[in-house]
Residue, then its C-alpha position, 0 to 999 in steps of 0.5 A: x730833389x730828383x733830376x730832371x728825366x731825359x728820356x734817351x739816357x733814362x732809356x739806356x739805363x735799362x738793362x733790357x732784360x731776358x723775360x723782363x721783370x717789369x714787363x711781367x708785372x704789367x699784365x696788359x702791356x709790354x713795359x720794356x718794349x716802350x722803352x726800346x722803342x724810346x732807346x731805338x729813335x722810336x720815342x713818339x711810337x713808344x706808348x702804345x705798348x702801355x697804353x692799357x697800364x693802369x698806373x698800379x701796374x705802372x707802379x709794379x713793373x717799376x718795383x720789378x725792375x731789377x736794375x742794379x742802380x735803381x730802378x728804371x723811372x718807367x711812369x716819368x720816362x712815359x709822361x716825358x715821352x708823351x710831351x716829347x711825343x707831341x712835338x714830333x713830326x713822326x706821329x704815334x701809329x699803332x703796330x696793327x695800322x696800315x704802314x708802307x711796305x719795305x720790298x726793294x730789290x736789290x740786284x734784282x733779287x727780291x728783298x722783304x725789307x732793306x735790314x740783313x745782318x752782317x758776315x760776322x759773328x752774328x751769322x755763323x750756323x743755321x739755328x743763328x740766321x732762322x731766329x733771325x728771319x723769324x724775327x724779321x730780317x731780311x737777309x744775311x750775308x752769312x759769315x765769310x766762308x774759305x779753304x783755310x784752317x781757323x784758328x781763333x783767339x781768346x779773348x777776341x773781343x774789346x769794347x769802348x764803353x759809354x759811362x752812363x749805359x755801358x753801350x759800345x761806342x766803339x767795338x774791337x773785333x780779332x775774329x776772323x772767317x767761318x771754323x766750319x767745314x766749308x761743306x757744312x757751311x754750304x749745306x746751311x746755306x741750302x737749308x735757309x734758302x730752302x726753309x725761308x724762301x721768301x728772305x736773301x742769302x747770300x754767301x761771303x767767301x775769301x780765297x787765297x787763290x784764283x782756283x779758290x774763289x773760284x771753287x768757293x763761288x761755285x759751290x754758293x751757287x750750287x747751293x742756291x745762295x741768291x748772291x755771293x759776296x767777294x770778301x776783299x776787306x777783313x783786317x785781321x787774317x793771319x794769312x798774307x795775301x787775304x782779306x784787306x790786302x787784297x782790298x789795297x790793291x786795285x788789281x787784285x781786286x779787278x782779277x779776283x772779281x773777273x774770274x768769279x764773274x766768270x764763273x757763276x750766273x749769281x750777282x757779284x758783291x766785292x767787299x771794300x775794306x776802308x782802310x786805304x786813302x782812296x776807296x774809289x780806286x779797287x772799287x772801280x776795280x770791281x765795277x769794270x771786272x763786272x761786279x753787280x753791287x760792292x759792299x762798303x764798309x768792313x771793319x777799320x783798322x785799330x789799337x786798344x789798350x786793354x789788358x783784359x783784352x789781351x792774348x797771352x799778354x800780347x796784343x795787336x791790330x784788328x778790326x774796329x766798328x760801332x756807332x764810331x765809324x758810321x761817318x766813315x763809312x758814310x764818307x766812303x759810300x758818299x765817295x762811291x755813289x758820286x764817282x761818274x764812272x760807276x754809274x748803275x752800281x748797286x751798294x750794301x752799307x755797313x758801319x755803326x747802323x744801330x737805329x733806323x735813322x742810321x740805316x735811314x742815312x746810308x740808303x740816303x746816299x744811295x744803299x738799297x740794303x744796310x748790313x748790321x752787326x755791332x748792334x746785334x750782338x750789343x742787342x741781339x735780333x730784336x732791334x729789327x723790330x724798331x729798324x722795320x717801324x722807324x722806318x715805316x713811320x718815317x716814310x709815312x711821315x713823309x707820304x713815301x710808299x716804296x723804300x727805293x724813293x729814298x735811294x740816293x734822295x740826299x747825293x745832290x746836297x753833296x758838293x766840294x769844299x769849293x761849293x759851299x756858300x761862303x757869303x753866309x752865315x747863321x748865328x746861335x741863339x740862346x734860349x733863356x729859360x732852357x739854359x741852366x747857366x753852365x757857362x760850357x759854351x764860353x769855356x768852348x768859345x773863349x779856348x776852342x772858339x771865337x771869343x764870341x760868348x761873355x759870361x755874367x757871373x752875377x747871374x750866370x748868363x751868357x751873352x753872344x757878341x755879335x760881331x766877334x761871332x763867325x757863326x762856327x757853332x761850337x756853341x750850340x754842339x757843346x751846351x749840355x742842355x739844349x739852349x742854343x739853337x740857329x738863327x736865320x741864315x743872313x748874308x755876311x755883308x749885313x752882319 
């Protein structure tokens, strides 16, 4: 008997091939960009690329599969889809229909969409960023620029896998700044802004003294970078007195950011490192030194224990990032944007964006732009194609024209611990015909929970009791399946 399909994780079991067999067999349609857009949180949307597949082709593209388990179920993955589809608020809109427009500017520099890629690895020469702007990204915040010699590591890279895809959950990360000649790297910059007018550059820096940060923001301007970012964050120099350690230190970070400001008419971004209790602190520092917009977050801080990922049988401290740290991040720009003394303060965020509803989730709290890095080099550039889609038809969804209309929507439904409605309660509630009869969520509840689920053995039913129930819901996160869901909230008093 075959099992039952659950499209996502069908989804990413595809290999997402160069030149993709399966999509070669399928002469009118583009098999393995339905399944991206299914793997990108785009599942309603996916269909129109094998709209015109006969089901031989189908058929075809699925003997082509060179997967090396077995071969991707692409006609079923389809059929689960279109129901799935239905039942979706985002209803499937052809690539060619009229979509709004994602411009938004962002410390008044003019932005073709919100999606710029990350300084890090992904952004290290010229060739790099224009297949990048011509796959459709809207900017870079090319990789941090200094004065120092760098000498990099092999390897400088680990990875926490998923079992089922062997996707990154979590990503170690030893690198450091740019190797090229800080000349070279400028000249680069010139030759994007000049070739690809129409998309932001924006150059990071890291200096080891006043004179160069300075020197470095100076030379960003003179060649023509729309914006500087002040790299006060990486976590794995091997200098002192560079990247987070200047980050941790409120001060620093108020000098370095006044003398740049000083110097150069461009907007000034400081980049927050996460690791420290209280972010909010150096990054008033940037807002009263004069700082236009602050980027948040750069990597965190972490230990791996990967033999393979050692370096002559040694290891140490570095940077972690992926989908993992994307609620860390949240919580730290959340911090920010709801701090009253940083009023009109622009934010950038980074941190385990992946799809456009992770994207979605930091412009929400108040991001004009999302950086992403993680997911391009797990994916490469092509994943702006499902960023820029996902987007559109979410805000078609909901009748919103212009990207700037969802800046910040979600701030007011942020309180304190000591706001929240205490005099509630909504309790779970069991579908019957979805529930398979695992008994998971009693395992939760009777070890981790309330005592609140008791489990038939006769008929492999689980029953919620109501008056043990306090409505925690370790339940519904636990069930495999789905088949715990939420009642009404109802007053406590009429439990």
């Amino acid at each position: 008997m075959t099992a039952k399909l659950h499209p996502k994780e069908e989804a990413q079991r595809c290999l997402l091939c160069v030149d993709a067999p399966c999509s070669k067999a399928c002469s009118n349609g583009d098999p393995v960009r339905a399944i991206r857009a299914i793997r990108f949180d785009n599942l309603p949307l996916a269909r129109q690329w094998v709209a015109q597949c006969s089901e031989q082709e189908l058929e075809a593209a699925e003997q082509a599969c060179i997967h090396y388990d077995r071969p991707i179920r692409i006609r079923e993955l389809l059929r689960t889809t279109d129901t799935l589809a239905a039942n979706d608020q985002r209803q499937a809109t052809p690539v060619t229909d009229s979509l709004p427009d994602l411009r938004i500017d962002f410390c008044g520099i003019h932005c073709k969409n919100p999606f710029f890629l990350a300084s890090s690895a992904i952004c290290t020469n010229y060739e790099m960023v224009a297949r990048a702007f011509e796959a459709g990204w809207g900017g870079v915040f090319y990789k941090t620029i200094c004065m120092q010699d760098i000498h990099e590591v092999s390897p400088r890279f680990d990875a926490l896998h998923t079992e089922e895809s062997g996707d990154f959950y979590g990503f170690r990360n030893m690198e450091q700044l740019s190797e090229n000649p800080v000349r070279v790297d400028f000249d680069i910059l010139h030759r994007l802004k000049k070739d690809y007018p129409d998309r932001v550059v924006i150059a990071s820096i890291m200096g080891q003294t006043e004179r160069q940060w300075i020197v470095l923001a100076k030379m960003a301007e003179r060649a023509g970078c729309d914006a500087v970012e002040l790299n006060f964050s990486c976590p794995q120099m091997r200098l002192a007195g560079m990247g987070s350690d200047v980050g941790q230190d409120a001060e620093l970070v108020t000098f370095y950011t006044a003398y740049v400001k000083r110097n150069v008419s461009i907007p000034v971004i400081p980049k927050m490192t996460p690791n420290i209790t209280q972010i909010n602190q150096p990054a008033m520092g940037g807002y009263f030194a004069g700082a236009d917009a602050i980027s948040a977050i750069n990597t965190i801080k972490s230990v791996t224990m990967s033999q393979s990922a050692s370096v002559s049988e040694k290891k140490t401290i570095s940077g972690y990032s992926g989908r993992a740290v994307k609620p860390i991040a949240l919580r730290h720009i959340l911090e920010m944007a709801k701090n009253p003394v940083m009023k009109n303060i622009q934010f950038s965020g980074i941190g385990g964006i992946e799809t456009w509803r992770d994207a979605l989730e930091f412009i929400q709290l108040g991001c004009r732009n999302v950086q992403v890095c993680t997911a391009v080099m797990q994916y490469g550039y092509r994943i702006i194609d499902d960023l820029v889609l996902g987007l559109q038809t979410y805000m078609l969804s909901r009748g919103i024209e212009h990207v700037a209309d969802l800046v910040g929507e979600e701030l007011p439904n942020f309180v304190t611990p000591a706001n929240l409605d205490r005099k509630t309660m909504i309790y779970p509630k069991i579908d019957a015909e979805r529930c398979v009869g695992c008994g998971r969520c009693y395992t939760s509840c009777m070890d981790g929970g309330h005592q609140a689920i008791t489990f038939d053995t006769a008929t492999r039913r689980p029953h919620i009791v109501g008056t043990r129930c306090v409505g925690c819901h370790l339940c519904r996160l636990v069930c495999p399946t789905g088949a715990i869901g939420m009642s009404k909230r109802f007053p406590k008093s009429q439990k």
